[in-house]
N, CA, C and O atoms as a DFTB+ gen file, in Angstrom:
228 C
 N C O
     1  1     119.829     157.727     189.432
     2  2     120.328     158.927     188.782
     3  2     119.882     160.140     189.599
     4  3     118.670     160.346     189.664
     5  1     120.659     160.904     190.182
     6  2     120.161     161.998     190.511
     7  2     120.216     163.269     189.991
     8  3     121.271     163.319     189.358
     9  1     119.685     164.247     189.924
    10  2     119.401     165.437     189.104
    11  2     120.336     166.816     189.326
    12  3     119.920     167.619     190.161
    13  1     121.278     167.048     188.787
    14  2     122.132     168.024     189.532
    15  2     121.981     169.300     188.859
    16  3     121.205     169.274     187.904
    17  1     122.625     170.599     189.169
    18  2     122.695     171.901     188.605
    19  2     123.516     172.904     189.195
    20  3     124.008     172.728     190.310
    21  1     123.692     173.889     188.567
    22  2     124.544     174.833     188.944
    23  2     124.163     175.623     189.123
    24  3     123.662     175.907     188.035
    25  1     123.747     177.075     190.342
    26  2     123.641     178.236     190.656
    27  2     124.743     179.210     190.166
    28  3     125.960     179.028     190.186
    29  1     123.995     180.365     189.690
    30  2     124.797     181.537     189.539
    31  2     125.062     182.325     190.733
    32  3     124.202     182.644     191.554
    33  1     126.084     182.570     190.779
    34  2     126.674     183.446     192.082
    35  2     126.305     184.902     192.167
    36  3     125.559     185.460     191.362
    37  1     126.879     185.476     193.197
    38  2     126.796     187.032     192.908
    39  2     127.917     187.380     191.687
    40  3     127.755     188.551     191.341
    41  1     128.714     186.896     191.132
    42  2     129.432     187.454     190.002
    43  2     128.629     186.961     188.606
    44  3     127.887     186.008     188.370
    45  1     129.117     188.022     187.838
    46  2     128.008     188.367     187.021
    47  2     128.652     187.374     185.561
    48  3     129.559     188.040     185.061
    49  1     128.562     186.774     185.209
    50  2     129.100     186.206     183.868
    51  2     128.581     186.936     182.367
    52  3     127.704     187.730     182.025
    53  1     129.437     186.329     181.854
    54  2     129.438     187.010     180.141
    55  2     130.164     186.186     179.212
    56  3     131.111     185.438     179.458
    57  1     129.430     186.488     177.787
    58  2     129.875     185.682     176.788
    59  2     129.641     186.363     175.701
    60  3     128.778     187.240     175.731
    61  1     130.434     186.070     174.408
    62  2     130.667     186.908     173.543
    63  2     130.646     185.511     172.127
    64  3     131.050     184.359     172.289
    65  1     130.164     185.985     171.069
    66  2     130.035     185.085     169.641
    67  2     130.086     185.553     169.070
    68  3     129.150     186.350     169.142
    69  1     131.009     185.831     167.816
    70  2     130.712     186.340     166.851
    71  2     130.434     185.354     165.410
    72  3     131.204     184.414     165.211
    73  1     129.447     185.591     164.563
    74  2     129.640     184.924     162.883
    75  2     129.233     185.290     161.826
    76  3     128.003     185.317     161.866
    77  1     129.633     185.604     160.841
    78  2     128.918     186.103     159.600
    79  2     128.564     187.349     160.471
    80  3     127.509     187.444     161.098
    81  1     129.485     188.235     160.452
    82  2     129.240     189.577     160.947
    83  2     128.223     189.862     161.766
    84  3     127.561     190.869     161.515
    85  1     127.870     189.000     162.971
    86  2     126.749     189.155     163.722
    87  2     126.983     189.359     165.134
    88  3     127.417     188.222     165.321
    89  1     127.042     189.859     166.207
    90  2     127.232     189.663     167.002
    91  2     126.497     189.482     168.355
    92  3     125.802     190.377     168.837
    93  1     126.672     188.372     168.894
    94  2     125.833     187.675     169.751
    95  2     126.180     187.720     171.371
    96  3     126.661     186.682     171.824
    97  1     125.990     188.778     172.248
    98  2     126.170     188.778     173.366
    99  2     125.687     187.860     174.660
   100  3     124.808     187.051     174.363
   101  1     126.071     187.848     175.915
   102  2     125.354     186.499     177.168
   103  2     126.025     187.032     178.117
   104  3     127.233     187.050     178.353
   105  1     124.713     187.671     178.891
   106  2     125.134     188.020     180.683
   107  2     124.038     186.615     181.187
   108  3     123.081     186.009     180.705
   109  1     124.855     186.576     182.425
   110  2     123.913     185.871     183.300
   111  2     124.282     186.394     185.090
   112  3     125.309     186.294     185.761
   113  1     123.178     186.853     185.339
   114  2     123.527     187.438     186.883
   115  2     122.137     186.436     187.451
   116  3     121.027     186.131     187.016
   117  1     123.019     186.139     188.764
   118  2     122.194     185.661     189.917
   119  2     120.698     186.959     190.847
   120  3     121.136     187.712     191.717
   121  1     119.721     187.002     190.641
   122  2     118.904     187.370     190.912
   123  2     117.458     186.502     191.854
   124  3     117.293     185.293     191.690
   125  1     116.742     187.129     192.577
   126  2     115.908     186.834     193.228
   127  2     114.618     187.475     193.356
   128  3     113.770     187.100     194.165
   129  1     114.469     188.464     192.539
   130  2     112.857     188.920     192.594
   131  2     112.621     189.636     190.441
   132  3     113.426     190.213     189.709
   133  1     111.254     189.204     190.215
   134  2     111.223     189.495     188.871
   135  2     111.613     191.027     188.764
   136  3     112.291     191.253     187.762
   137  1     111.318     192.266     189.646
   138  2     111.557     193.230     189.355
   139  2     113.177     193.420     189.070
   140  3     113.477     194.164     188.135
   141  1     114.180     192.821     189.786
   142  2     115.218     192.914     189.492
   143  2     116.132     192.374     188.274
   144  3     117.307     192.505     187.931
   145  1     114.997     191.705     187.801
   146  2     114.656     190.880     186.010
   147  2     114.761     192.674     185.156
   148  3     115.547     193.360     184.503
   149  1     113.765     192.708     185.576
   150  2     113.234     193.488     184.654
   151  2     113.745     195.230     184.679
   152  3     113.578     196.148     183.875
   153  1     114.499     195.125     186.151
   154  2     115.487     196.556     185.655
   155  2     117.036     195.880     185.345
   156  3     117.857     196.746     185.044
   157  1     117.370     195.007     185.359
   158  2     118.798     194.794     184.438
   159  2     118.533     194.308     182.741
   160  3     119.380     194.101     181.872
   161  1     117.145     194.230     182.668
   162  2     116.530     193.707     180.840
   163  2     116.349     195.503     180.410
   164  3     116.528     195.753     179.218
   165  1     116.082     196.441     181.138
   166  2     115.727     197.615     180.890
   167  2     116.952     198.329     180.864
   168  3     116.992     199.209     180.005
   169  1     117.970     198.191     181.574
   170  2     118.998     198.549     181.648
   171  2     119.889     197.849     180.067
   172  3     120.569     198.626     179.397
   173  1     119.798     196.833     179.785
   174  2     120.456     196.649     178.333
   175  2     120.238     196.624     177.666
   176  3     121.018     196.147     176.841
   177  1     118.486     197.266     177.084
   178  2     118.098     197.588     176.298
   179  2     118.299     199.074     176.267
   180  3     118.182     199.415     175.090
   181  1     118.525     200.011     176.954
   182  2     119.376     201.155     177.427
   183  2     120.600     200.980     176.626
   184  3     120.563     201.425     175.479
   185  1     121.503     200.501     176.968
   186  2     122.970     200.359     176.460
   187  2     123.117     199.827     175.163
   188  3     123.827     200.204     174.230
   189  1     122.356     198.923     175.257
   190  2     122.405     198.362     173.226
   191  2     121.159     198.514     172.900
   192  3     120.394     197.550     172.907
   193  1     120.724     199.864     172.533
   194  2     119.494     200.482     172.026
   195  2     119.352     199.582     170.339
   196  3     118.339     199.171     169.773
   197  1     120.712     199.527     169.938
   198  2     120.775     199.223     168.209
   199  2     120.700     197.249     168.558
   200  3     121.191     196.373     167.845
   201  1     120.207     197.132     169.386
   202  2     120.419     195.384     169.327
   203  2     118.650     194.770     168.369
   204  3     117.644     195.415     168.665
   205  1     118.562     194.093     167.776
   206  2     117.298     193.221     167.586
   207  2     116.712     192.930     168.100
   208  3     115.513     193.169     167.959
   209  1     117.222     192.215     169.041
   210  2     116.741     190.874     169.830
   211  2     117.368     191.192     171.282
   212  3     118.570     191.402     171.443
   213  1     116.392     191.203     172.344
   214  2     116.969     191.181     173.283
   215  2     115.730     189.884     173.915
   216  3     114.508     189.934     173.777
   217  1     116.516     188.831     174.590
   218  2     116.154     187.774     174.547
   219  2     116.511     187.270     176.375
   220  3     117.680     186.906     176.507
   221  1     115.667     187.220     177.697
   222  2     115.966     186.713     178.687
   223  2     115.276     185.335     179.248
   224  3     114.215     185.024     178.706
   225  1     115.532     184.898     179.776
   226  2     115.295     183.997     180.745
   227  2     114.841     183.341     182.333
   228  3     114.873     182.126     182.531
């Protein structure tokens, strides 16, 4: 069995959920150093100031 996976590219992906009036957003961008983590997590906590949960990986 060998172990496979998928890399994120330079294009930036997104996803959208909605239920019971909630709405559940998903970027995923290809990155390479934590600082660049941590100004696109700063940056959407910027833009969706009214979110709960801001949740990365």
């Amino acid at each position: 069995m060998t172990d496979e996976y998928l890399t994120i590219t330079d294009k930036t992906s997104e996803g959208f959920y909605s239920e019971k009036r909630s709405k559940f957003l998903a970027f995923a961008f290809h990155v390479t150093s934590e600082e660049e983590v941590k100004q696109i997590v700063s940056d959407f906590r910027k833009k969706y100031y009214d979110a709960r949960h801001v949740c990365w990986a």
